[in-house]
PDB file as gemmi writes it, atoms N, CA and C in Angstrom:
CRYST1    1.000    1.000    1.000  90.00  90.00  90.00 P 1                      
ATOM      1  N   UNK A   1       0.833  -1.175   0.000  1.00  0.00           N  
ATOM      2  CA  UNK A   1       0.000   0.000   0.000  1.00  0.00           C  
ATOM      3  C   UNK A   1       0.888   1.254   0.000  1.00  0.00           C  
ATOM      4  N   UNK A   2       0.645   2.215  -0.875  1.00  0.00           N  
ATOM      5  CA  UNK A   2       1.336   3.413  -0.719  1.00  0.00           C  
ATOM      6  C   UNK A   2       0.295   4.340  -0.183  1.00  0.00           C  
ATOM      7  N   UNK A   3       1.030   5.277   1.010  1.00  0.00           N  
ATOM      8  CA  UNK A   3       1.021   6.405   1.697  1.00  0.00           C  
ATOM      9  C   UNK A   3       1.385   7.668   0.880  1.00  0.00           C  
ATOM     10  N   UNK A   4       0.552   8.769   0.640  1.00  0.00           N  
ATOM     11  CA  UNK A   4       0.964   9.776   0.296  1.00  0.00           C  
ATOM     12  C   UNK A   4       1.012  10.804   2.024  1.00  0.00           C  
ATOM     13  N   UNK A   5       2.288  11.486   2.115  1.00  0.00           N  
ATOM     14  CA  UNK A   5       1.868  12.654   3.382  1.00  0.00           C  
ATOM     15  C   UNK A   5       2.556  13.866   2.556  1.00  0.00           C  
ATOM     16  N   UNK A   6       1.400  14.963   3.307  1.00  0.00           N  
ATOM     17  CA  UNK A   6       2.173  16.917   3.308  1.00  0.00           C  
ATOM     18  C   UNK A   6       2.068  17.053   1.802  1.00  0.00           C  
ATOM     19  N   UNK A   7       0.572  17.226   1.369  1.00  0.00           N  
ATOM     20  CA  UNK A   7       0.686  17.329   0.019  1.00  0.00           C  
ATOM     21  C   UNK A   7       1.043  18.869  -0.286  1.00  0.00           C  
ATOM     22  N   UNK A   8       1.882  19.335  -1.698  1.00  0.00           N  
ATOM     23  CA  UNK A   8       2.009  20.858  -2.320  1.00  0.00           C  
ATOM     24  C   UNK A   8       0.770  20.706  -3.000  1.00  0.00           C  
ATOM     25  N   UNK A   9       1.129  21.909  -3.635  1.00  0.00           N  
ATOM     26  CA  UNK A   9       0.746  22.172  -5.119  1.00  0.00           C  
ATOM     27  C   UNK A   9       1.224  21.064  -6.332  1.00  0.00           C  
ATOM     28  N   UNK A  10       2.344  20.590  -6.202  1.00  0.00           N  
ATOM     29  CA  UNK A  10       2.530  19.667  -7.452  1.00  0.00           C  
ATOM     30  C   UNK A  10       3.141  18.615  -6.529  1.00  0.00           C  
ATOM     31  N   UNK A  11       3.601  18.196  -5.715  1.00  0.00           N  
ATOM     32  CA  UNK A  11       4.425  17.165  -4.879  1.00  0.00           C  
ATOM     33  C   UNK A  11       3.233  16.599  -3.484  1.00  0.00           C  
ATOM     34  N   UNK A  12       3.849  15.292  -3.353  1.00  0.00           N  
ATOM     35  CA  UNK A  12       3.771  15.270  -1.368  1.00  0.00           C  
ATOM     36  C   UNK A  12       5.021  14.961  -1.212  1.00  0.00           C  
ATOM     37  N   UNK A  13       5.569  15.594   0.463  1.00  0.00           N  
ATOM     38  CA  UNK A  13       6.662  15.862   0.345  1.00  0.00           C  
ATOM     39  C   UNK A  13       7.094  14.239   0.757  1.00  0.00           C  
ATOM     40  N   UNK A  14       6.480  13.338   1.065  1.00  0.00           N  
ATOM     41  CA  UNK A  14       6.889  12.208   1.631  1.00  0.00           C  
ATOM     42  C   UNK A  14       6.115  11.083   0.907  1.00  0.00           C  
ATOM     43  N   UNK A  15       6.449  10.031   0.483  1.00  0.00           N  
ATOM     44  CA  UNK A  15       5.580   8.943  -0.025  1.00  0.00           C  
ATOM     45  C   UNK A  15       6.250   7.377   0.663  1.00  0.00           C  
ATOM     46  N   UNK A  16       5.015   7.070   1.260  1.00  0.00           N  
ATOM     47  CA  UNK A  16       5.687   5.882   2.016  1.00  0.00           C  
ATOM     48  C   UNK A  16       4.876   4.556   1.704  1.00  0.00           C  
ATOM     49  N   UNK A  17       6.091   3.644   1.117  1.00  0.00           N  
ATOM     50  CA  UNK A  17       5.550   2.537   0.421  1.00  0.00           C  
ATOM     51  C   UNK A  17       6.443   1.059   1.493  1.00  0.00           C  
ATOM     52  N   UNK A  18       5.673   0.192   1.902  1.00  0.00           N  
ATOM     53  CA  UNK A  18       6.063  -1.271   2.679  1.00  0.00           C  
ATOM     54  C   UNK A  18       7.040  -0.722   3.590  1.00  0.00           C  
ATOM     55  N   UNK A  19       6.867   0.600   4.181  1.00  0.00           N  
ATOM     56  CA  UNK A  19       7.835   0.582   5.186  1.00  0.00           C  
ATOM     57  C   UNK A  19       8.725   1.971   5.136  1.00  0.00           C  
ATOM     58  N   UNK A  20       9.189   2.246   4.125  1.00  0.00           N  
ATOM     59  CA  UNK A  20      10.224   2.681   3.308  1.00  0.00           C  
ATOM     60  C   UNK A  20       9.688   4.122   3.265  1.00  0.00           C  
ATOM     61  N   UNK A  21      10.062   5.217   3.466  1.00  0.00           N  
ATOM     62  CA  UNK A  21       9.838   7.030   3.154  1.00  0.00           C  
ATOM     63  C   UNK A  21      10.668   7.264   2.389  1.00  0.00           C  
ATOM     64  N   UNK A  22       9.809   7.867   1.628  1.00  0.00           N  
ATOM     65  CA  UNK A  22      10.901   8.792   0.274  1.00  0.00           C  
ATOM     66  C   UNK A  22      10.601  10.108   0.442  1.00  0.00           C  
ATOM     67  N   UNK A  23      10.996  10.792   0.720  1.00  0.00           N  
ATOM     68  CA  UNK A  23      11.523  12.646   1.136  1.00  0.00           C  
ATOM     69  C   UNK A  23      12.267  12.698  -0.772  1.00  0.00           C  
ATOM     70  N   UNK A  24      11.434  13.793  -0.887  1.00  0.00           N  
ATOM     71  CA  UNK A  24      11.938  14.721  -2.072  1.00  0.00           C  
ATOM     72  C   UNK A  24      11.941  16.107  -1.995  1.00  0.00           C  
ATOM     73  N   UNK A  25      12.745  17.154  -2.836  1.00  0.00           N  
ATOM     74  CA  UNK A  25      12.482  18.167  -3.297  1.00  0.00           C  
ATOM     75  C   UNK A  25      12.438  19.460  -1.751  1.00  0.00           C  
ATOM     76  N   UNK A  26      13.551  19.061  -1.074  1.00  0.00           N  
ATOM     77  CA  UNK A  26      13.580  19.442   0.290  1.00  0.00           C  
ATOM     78  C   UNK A  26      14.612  20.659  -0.181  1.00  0.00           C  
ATOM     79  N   UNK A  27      14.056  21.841  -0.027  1.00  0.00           N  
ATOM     80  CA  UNK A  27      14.999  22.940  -0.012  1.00  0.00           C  
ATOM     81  C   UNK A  27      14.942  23.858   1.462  1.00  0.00           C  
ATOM     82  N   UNK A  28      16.411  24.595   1.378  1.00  0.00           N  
ATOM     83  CA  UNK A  28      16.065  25.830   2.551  1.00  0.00           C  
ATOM     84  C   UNK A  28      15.004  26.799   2.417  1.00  0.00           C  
ATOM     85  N   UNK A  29      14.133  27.165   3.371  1.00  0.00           N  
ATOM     86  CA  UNK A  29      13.397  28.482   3.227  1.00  0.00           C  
ATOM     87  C   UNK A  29      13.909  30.079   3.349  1.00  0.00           C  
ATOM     88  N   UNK A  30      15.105  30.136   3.776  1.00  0.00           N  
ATOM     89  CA  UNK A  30      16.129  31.028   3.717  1.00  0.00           C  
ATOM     90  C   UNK A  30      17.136  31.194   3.269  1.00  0.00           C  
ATOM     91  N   UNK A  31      16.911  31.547   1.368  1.00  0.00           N  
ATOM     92  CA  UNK A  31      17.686  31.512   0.561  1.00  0.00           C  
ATOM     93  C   UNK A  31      18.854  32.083   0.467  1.00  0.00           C  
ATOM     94  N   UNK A  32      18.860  33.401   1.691  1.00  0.00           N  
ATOM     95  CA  UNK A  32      19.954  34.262   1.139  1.00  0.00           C  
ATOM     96  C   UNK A  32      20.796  33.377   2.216  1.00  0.00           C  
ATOM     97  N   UNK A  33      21.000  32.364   3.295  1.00  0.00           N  
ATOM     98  CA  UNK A  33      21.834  32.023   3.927  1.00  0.00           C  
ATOM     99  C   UNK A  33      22.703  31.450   2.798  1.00  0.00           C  
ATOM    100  N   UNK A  34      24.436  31.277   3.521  1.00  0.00           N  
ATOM    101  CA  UNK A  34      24.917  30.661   2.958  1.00  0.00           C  
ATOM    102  C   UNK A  34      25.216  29.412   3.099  1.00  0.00           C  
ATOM    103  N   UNK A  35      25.903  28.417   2.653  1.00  0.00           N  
ATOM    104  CA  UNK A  35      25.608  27.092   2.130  1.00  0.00           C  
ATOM    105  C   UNK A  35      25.637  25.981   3.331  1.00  0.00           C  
ATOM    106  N   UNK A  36      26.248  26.447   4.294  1.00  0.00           N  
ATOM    107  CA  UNK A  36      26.321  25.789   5.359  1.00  0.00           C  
ATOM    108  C   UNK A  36      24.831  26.238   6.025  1.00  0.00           C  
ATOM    109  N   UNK A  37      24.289  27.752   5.537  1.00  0.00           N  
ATOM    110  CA  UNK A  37      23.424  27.491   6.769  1.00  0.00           C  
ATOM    111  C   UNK A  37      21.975  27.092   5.943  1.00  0.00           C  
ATOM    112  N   UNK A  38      21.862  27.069   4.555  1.00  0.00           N  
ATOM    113  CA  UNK A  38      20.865  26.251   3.843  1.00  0.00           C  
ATOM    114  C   UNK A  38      21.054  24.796   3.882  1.00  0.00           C  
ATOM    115  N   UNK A  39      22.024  23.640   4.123  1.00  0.00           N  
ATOM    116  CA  UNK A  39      21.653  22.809   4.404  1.00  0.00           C  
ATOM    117  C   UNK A  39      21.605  22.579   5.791  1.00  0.00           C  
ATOM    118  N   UNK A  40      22.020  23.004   7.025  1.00  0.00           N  
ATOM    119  CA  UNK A  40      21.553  23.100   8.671  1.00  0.00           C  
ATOM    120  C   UNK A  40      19.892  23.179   8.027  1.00  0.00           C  
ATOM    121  N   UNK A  41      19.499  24.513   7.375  1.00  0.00           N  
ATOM    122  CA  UNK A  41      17.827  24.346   7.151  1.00  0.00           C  
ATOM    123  C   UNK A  41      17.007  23.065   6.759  1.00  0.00           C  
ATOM    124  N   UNK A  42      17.858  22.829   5.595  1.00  0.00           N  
ATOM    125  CA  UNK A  42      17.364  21.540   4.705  1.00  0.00           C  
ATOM    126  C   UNK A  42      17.364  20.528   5.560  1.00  0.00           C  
ATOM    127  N   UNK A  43      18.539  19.663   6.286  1.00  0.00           N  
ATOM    128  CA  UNK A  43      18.715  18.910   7.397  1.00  0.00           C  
ATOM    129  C   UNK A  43      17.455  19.050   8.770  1.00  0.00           C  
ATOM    130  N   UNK A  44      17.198  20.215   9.176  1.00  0.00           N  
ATOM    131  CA  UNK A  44      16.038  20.390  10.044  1.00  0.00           C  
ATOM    132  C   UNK A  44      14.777  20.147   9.343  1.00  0.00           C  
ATOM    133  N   UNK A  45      14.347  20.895   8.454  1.00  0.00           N  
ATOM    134  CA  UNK A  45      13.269  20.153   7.453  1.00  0.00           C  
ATOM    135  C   UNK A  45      13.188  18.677   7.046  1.00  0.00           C  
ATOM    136  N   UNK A  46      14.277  17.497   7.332  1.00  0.00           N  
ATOM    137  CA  UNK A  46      14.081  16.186   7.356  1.00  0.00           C  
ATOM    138  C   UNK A  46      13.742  16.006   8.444  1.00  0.00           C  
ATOM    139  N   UNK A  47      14.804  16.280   9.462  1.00  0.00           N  
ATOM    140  CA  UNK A  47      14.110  15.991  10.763  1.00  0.00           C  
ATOM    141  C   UNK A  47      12.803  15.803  11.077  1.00  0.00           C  
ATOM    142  N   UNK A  48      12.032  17.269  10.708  1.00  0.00           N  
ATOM    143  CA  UNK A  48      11.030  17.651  11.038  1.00  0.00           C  
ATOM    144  C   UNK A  48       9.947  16.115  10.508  1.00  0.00           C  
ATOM    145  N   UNK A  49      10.348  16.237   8.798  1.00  0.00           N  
ATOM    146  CA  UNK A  49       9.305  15.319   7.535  1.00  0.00           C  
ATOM    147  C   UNK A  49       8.928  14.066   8.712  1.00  0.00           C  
ATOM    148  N   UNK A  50      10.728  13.453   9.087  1.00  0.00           N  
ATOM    149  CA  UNK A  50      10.612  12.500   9.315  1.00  0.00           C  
ATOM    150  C   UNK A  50      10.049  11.882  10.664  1.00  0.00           C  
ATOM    151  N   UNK A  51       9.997  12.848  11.510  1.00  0.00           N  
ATOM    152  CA  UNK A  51       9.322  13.278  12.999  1.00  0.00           C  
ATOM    153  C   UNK A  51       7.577  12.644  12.345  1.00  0.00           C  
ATOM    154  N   UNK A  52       7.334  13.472  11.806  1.00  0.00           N  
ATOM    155  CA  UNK A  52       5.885  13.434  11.311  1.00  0.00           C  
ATOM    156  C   UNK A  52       5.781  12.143  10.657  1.00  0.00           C  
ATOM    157  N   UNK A  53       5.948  11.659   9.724  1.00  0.00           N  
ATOM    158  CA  UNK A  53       6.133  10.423   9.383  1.00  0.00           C  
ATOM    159  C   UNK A  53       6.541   9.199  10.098  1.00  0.00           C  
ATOM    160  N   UNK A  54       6.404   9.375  11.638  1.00  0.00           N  
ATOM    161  CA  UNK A  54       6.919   8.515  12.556  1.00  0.00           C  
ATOM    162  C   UNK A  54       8.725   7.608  12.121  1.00  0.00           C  
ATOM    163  N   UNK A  55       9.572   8.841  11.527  1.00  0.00           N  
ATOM    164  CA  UNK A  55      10.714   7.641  11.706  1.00  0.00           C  
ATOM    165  C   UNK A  55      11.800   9.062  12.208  1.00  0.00           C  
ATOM    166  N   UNK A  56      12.616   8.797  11.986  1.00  0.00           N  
ATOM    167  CA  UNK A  56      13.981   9.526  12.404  1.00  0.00           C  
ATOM    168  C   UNK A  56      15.274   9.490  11.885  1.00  0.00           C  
ATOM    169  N   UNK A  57      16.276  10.633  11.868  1.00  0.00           N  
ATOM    170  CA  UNK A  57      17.361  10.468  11.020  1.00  0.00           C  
ATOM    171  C   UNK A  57      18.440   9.147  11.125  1.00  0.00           C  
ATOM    172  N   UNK A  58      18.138   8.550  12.149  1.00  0.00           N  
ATOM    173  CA  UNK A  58      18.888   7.037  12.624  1.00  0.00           C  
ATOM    174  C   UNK A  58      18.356   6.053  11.443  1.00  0.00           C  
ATOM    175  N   UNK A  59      17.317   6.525  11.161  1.00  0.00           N  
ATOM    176  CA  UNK A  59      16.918   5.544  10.003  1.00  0.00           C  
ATOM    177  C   UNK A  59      17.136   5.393   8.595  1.00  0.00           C  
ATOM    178  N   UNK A  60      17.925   6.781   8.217  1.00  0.00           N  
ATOM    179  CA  UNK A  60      17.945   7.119   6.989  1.00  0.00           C  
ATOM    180  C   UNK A  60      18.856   6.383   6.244  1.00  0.00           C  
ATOM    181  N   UNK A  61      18.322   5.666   4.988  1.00  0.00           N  
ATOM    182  CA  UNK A  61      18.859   4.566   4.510  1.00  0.00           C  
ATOM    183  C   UNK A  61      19.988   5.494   3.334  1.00  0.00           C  
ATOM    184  N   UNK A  62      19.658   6.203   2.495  1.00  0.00           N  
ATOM    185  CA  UNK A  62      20.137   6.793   1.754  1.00  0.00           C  
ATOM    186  C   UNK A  62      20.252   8.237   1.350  1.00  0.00           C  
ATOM    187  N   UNK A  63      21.017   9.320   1.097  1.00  0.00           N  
ATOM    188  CA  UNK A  63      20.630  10.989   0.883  1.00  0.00           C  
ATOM    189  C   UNK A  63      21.252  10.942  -0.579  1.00  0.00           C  
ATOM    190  N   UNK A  64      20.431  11.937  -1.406  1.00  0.00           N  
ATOM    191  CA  UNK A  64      21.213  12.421  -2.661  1.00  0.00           C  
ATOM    192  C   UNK A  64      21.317  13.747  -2.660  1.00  0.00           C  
ATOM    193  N   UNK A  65      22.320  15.112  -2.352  1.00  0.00           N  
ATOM    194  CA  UNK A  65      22.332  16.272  -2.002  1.00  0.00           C  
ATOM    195  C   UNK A  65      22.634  16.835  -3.476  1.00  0.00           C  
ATOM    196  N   UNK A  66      21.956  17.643  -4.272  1.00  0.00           N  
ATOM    197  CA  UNK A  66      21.972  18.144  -5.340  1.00  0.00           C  
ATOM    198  C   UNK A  66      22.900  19.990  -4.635  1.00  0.00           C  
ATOM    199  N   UNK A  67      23.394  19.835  -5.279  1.00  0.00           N  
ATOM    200  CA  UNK A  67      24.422  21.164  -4.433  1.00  0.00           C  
ATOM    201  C   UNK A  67      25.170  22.278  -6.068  1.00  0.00           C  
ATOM    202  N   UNK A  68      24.559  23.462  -6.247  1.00  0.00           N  
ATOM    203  CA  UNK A  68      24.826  23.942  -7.156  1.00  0.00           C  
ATOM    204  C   UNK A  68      26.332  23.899  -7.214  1.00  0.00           C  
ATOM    205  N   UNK A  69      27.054  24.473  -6.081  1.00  0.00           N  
ATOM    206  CA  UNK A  69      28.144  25.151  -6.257  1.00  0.00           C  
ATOM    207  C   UNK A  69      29.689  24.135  -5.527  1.00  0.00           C  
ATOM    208  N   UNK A  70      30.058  23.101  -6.103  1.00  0.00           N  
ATOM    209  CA  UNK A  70      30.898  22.038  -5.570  1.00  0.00           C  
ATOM    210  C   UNK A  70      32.334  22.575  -4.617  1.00  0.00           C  
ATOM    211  N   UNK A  71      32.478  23.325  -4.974  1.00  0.00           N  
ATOM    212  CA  UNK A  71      33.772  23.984  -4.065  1.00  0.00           C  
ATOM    213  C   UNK A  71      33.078  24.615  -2.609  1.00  0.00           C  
ATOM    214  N   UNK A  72      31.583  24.636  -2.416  1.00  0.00           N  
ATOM    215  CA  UNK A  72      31.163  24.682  -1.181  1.00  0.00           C  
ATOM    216  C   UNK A  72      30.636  23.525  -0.500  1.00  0.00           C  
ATOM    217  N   UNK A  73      30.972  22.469  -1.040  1.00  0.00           N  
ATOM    218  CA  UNK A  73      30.865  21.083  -0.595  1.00  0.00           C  
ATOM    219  C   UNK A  73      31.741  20.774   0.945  1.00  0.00           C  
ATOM    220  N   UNK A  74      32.671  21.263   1.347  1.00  0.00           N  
ATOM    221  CA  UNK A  74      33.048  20.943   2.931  1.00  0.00           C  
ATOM    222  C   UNK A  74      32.036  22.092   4.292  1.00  0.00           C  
ATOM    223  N   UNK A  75      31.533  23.374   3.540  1.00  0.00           N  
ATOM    224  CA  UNK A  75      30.832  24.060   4.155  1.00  0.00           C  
ATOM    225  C   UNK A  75      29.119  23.162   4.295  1.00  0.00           C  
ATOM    226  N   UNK A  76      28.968  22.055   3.187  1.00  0.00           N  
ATOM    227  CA  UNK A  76      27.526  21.227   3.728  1.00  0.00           C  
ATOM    228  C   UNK A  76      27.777  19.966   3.953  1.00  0.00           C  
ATOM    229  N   UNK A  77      29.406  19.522   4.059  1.00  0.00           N  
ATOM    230  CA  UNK A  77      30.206  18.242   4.530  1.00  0.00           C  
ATOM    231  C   UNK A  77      29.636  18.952   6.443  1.00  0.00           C  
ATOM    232  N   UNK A  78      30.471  20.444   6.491  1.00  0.00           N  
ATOM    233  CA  UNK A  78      30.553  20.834   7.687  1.00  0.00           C  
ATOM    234  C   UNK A  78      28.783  20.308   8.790  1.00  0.00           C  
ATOM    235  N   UNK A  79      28.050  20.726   7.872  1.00  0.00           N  
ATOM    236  CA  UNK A  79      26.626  20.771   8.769  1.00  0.00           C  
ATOM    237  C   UNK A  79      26.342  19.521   8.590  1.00  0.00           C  
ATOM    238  N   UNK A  80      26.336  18.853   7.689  1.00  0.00           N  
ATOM    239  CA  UNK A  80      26.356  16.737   7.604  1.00  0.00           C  
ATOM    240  C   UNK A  80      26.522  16.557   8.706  1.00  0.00           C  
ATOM    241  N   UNK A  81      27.662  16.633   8.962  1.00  0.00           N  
ATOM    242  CA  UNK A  81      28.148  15.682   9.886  1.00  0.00           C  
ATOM    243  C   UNK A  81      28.229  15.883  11.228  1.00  0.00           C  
ATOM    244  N   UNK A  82      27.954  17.478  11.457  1.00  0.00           N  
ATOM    245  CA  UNK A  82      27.205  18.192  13.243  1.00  0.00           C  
ATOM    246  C   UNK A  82      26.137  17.516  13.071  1.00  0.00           C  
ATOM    247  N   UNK A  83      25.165  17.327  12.102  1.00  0.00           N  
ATOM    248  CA  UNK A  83      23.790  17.012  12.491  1.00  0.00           C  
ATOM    249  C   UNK A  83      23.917  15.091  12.361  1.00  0.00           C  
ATOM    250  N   UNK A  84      24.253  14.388  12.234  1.00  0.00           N  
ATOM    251  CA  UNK A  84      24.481  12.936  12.324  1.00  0.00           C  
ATOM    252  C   UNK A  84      25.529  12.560  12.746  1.00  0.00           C  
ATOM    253  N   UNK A  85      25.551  11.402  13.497  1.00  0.00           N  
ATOM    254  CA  UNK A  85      26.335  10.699  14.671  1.00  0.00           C  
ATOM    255  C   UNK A  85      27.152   9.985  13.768  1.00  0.00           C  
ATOM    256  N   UNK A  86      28.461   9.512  13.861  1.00  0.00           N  
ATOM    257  CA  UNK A  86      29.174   8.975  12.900  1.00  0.00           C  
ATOM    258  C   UNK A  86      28.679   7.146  12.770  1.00  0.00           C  
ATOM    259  N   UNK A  87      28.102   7.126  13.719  1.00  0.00           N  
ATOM    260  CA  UNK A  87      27.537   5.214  13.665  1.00  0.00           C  
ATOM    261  C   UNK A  87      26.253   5.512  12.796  1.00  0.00           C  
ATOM    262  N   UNK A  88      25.436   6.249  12.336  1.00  0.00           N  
ATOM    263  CA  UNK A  88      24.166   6.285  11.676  1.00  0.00           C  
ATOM    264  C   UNK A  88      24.454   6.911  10.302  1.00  0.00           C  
ATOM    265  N   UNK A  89      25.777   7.365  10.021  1.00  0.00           N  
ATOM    266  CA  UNK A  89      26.084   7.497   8.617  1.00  0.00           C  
ATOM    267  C   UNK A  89      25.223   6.830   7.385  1.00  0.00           C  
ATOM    268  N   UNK A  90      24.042   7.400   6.652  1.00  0.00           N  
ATOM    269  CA  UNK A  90      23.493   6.686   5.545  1.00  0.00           C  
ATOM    270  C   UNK A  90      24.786   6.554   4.579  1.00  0.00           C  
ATOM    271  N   UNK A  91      24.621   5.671   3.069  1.00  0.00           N  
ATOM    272  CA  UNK A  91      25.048   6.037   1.665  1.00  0.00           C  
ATOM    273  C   UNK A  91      24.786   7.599   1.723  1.00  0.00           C  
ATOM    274  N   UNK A  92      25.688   8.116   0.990  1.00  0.00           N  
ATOM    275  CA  UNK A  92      25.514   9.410   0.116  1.00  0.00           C  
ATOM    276  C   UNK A  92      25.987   9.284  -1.307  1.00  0.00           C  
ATOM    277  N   UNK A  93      25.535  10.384  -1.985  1.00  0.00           N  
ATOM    278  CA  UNK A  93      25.662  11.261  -2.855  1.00  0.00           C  
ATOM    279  C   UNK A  93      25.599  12.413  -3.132  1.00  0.00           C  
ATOM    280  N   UNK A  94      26.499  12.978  -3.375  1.00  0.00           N  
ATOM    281  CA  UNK A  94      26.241  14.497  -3.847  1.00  0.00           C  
ATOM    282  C   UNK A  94      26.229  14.844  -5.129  1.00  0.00           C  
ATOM    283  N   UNK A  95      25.678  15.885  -6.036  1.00  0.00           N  
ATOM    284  CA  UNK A  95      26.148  16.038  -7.638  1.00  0.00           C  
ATOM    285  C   UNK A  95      25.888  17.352  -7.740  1.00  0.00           C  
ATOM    286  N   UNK A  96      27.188  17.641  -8.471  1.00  0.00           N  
ATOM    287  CA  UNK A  96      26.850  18.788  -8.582  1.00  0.00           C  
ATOM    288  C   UNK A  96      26.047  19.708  -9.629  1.00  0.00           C  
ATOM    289  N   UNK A  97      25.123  20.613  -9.549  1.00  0.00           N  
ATOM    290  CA  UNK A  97      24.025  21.129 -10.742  1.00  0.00           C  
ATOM    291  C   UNK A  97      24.415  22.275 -10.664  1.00  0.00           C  
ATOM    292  N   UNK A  98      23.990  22.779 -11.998  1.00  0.00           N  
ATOM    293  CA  UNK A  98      23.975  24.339 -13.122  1.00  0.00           C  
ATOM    294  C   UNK A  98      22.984  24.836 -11.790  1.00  0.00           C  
ATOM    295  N   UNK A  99      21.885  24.861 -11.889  1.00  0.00           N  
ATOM    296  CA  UNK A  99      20.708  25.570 -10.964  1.00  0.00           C  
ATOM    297  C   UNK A  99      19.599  24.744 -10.452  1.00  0.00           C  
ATOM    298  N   UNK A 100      19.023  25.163  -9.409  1.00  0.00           N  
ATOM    299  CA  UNK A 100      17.839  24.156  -8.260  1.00  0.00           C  
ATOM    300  C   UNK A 100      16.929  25.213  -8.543  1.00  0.00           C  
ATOM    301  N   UNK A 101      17.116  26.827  -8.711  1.00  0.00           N  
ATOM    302  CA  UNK A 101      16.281  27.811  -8.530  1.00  0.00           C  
ATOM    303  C   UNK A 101      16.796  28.958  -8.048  1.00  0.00           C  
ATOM    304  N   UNK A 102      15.945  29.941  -8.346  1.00  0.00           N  
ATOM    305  CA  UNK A 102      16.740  31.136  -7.327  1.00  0.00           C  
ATOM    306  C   UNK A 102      17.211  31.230  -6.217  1.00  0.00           C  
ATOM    307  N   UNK A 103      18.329  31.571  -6.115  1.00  0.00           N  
ATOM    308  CA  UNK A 103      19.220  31.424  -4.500  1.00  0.00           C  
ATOM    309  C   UNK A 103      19.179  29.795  -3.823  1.00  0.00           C  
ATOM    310  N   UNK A 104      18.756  29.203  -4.618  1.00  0.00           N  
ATOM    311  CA  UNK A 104      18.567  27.468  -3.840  1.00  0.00           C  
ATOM    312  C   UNK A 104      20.110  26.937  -3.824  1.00  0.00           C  
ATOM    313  N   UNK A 105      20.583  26.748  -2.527  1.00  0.00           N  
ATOM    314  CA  UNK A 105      22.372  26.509  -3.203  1.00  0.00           C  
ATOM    315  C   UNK A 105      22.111  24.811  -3.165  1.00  0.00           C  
ATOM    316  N   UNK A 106      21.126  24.388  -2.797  1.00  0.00           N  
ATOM    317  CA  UNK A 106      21.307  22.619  -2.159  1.00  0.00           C  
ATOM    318  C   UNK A 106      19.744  21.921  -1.961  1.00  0.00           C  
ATOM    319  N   UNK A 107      19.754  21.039  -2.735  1.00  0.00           N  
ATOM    320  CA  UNK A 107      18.253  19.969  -2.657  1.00  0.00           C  
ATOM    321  C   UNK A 107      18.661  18.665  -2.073  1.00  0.00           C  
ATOM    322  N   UNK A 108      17.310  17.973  -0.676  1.00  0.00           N  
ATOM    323  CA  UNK A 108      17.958  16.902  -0.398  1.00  0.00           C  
ATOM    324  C   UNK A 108      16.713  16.363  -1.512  1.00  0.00           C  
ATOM    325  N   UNK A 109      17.116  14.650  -1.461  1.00  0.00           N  
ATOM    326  CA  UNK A 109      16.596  13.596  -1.741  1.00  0.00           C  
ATOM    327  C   UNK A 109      16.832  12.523  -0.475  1.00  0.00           C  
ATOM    328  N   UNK A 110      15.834  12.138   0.519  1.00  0.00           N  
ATOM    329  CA  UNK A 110      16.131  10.973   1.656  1.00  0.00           C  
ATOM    330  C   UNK A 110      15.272  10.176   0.934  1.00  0.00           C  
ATOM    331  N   UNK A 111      15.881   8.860   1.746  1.00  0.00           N  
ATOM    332  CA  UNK A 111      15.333   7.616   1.911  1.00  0.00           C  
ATOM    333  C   UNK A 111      15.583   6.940   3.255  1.00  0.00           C  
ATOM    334  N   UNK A 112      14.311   6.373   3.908  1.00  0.00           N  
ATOM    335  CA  UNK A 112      14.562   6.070   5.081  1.00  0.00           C  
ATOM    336  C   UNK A 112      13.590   5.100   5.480  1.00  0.00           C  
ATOM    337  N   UNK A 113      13.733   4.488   6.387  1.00  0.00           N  
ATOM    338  CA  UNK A 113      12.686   3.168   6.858  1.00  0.00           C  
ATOM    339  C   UNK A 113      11.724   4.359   7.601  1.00  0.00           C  
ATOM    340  N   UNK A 114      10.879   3.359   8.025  1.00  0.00           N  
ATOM    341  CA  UNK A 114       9.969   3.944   9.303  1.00  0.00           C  
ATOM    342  C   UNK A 114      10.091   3.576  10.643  1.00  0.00           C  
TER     343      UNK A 114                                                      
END                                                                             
């Protein structure tokens, strides 16, 4: 059975199928921060998804961080890894993109149990 939760306008931000949450399309709401402090945002906005969705960042099976600007990659290495314990480390990915949107420096993609 699939779960849709937190529907937009064109998305829900969470879709949960046999267990499994898929978090998409997670940006900062405070664009002009810089890159460390848009993903601290982005990172609290999982928290939050995944709070609501009854699971937690201990669970997170996988992240894909879409990050415009790659030479600011240790400034959202920096907030990674304050906000997760080094034993709950998911897979990552990062890649780097042309543009997410205006002022968007970083998009997550989670995956996580429940």
């Amino acid at each position: 059975m699939i779960q849709r939760h937190i529907r937009t306008p064109i998305m829900h931000r969470v879709v949960e199928h046999s267990g499994v949450l898929y978090l998409g399309g997670i940006v900062a709401e405070d664009r002009s921060a810089s890159m460390k402090g848009q993903t601290e945002q982005v990172l609290a906005r999982v928290d939050a998804l995944l709070s609501e969705t009854g699971s937690d960042k201990s669970k997170i099976l996988t992240a894909t961080l879409y990050i415009t600007d790659m030479s600011l990659k240790d400034e959202m290495n920096e907030a990674w890894t304050a906000w997760l314990a080094p034993e709950i480390l998911p897979s990552r990915s990062t890649i780097g993109v042309a543009e997410l949107g205006p002022k968007v420096l970083i998009e997550a993609v989670i995956t996580a149990s429940k």
